[in-house]
C-alpha positions as CSV (number, residue, x, y, z in Angstrom):
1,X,98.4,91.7,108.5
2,X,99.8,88.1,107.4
3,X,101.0,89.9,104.1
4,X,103.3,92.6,106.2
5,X,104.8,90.0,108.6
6,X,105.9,87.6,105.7
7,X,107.1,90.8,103.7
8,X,109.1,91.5,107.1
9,X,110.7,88.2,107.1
10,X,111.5,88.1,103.9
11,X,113.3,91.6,104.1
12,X,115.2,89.8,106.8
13,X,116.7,87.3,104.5
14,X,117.2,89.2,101.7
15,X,119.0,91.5,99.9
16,X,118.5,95.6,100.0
17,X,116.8,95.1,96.1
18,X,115.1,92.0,96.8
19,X,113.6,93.0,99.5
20,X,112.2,95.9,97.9
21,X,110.5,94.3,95.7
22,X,109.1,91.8,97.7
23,X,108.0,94.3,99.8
24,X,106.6,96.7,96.9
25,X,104.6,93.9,95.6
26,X,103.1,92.8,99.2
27,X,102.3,96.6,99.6
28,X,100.4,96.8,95.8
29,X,98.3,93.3,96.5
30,X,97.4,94.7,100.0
31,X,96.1,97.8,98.3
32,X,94.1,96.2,95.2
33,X,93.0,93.8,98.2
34,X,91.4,97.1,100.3
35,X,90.5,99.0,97.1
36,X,88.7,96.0,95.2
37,X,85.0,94.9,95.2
38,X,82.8,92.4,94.1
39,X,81.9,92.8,90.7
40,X,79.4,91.2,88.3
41,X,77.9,91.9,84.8
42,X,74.0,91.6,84.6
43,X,71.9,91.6,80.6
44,X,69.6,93.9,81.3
45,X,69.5,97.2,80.8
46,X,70.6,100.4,83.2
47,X,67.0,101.1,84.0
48,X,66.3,97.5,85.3
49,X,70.4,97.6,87.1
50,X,69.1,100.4,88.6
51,X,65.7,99.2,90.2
52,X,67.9,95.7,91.1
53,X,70.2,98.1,93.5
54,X,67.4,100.4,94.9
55,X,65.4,96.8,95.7
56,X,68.8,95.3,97.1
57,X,69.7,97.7,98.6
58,X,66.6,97.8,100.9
59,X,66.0,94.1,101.2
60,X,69.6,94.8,103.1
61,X,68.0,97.3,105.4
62,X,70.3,99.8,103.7
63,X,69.4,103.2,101.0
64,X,71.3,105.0,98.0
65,X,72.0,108.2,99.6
66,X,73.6,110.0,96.8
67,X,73.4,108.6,93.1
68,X,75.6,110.3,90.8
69,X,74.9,109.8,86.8
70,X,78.7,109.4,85.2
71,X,79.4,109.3,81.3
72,X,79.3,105.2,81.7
73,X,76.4,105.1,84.1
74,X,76.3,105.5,88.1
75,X,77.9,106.1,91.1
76,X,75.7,104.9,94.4
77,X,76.8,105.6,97.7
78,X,75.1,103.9,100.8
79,X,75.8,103.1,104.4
80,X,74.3,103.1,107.6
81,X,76.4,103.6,111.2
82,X,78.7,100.5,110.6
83,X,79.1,100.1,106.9
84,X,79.9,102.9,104.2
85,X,79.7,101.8,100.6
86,X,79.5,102.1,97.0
87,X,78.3,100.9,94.1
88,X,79.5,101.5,90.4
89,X,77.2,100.9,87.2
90,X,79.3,100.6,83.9
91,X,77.5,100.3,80.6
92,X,79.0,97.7,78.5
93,X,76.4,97.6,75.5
94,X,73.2,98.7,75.8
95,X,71.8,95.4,77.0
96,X,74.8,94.2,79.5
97,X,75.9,96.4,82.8
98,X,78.9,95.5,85.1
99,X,78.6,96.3,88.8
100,X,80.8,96.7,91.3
101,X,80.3,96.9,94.9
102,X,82.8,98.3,98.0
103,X,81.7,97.7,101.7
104,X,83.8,99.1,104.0
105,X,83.3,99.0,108.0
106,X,86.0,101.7,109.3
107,X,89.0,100.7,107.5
108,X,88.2,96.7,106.7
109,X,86.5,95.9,103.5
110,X,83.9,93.7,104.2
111,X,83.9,90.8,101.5
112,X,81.0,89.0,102.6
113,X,78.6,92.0,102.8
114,X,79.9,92.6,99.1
115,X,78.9,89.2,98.1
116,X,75.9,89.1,99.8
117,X,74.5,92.2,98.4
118,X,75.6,91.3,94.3
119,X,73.9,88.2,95.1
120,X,70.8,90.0,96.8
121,X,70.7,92.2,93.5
122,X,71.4,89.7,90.8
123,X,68.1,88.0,92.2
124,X,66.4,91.7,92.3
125,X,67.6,91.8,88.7
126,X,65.5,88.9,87.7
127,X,62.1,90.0,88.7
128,X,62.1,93.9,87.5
129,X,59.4,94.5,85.5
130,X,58.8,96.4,82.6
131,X,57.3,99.7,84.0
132,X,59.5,100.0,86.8
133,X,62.0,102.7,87.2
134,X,64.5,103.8,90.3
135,X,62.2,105.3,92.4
136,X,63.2,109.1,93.3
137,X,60.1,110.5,94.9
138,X,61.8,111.4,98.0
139,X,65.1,112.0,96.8
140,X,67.0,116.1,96.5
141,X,68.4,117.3,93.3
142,X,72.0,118.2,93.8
143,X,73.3,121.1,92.1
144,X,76.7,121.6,90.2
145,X,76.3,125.4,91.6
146,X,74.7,127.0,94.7
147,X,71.9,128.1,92.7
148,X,68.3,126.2,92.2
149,X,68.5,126.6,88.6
150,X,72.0,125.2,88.0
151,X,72.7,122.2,86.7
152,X,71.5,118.7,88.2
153,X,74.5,116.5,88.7
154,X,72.5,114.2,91.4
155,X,69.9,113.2,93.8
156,X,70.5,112.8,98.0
157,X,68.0,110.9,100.4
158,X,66.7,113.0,102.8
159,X,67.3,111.0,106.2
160,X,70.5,109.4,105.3
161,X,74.0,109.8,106.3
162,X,75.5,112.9,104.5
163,X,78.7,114.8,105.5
164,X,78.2,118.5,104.9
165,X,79.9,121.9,105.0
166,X,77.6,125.1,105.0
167,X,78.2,127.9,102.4
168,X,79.1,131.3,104.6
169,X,76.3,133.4,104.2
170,X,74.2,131.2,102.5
171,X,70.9,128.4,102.5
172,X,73.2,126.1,100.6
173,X,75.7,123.1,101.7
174,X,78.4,121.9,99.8
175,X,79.0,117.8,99.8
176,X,81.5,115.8,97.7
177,X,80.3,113.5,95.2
178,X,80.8,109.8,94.7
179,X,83.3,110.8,92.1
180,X,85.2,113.2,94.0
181,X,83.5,116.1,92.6
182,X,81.4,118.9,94.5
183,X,77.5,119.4,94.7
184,X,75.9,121.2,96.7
185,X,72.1,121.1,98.7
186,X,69.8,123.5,99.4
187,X,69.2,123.3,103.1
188,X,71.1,124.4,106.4
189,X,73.3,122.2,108.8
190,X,70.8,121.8,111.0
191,X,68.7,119.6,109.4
192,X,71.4,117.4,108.7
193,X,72.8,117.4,112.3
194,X,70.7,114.5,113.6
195,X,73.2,112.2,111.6
């Protein structure tokens, strides 16, 4: 808000040109301000990055509803009533992953829940153990097609937040991805209608 009123009295003291710029560049800062996250780089490798969210994730009393393999790594999306987030994986080399985390409560990014969940996972990070993998025993595999033997592109959390829209004539649900892309569920609204 501070950024709009100084761009507003700037464009009252200067000139048409000037003033868009000043504006422009108010507008792009606020943007990268509501469209960054907190990021971090860990050494360890995808699998461990992996069991570090799921762990901080729930130490935060919050899930992975829909994980989302990419060509660089993951796309995580979580929330709960208040907070809707993400949470990117990037493989740098084979032994180094950059995360990023987005926490959002309606239209505010919320900095300090960023923060404090890098920092809750970074500590995860350093206690993951050899055998241990991203636990998906309860998780549903989310199709690329309406059809049980198309291809995976995913996994939802039964029980978690989910915003769905029913295939006419069908027992299938079509959802959008982390990435922007579609999946879709087996299942019917009603399940899904306690949410």
């Amino acid at each position: 808000m501070g950024r709009l009123i100084i761009a507003a009295v700037v464009s009252i003291t200067m000139s048409g040109c000037a003033v868009v710029g000043a504006i422009g560049g108010s507008a792009v800062e606020g943007l990268a301000y509501l469209m960054g996250g907190e990021n971090a780089s860990f050494p360890i490798s995808m699998r461990a990055t992996l069991v570090a969210v799921q762990k901080g994730l729930k130490k935060a009393d919050l899930h992975a509803s829909v994980l989302e393999p990419v060509e660089e790594g993951y796309l995580i999306v979580f929330g709960n009533e208040n907070l809707d987030g993400k949470v990117t994986l990037k493989r740098q080399t084979k032994s180094l992953i950059t995360i990023s985390v987005k926490v959002r409560s309606g239209v505010a990014r919320e900095e300090s829940v960023e923060q404090a969940l890098v920092d809750t996972i970074r500590k995860k990070s350093e206690t993951v153990k050899r055998y241990e993998h991203f636990d998906f025993g309860r998780y549903r595999n989310i199709r690329e097609k309406p059809e049980s033997l198309a291809k995976q592109v995913g996994w939802y959390l039964p029980g978690t937040s989910l915003e769905v829209k029913p295939l006419k004539d069908s027992k299938w649900l079509r959802i959008k991805m982390p990435s922007g892309k579609t999946g879709y569920l087996k299942g019917s609204v009603a399940a899904f209608a306690h949410k």
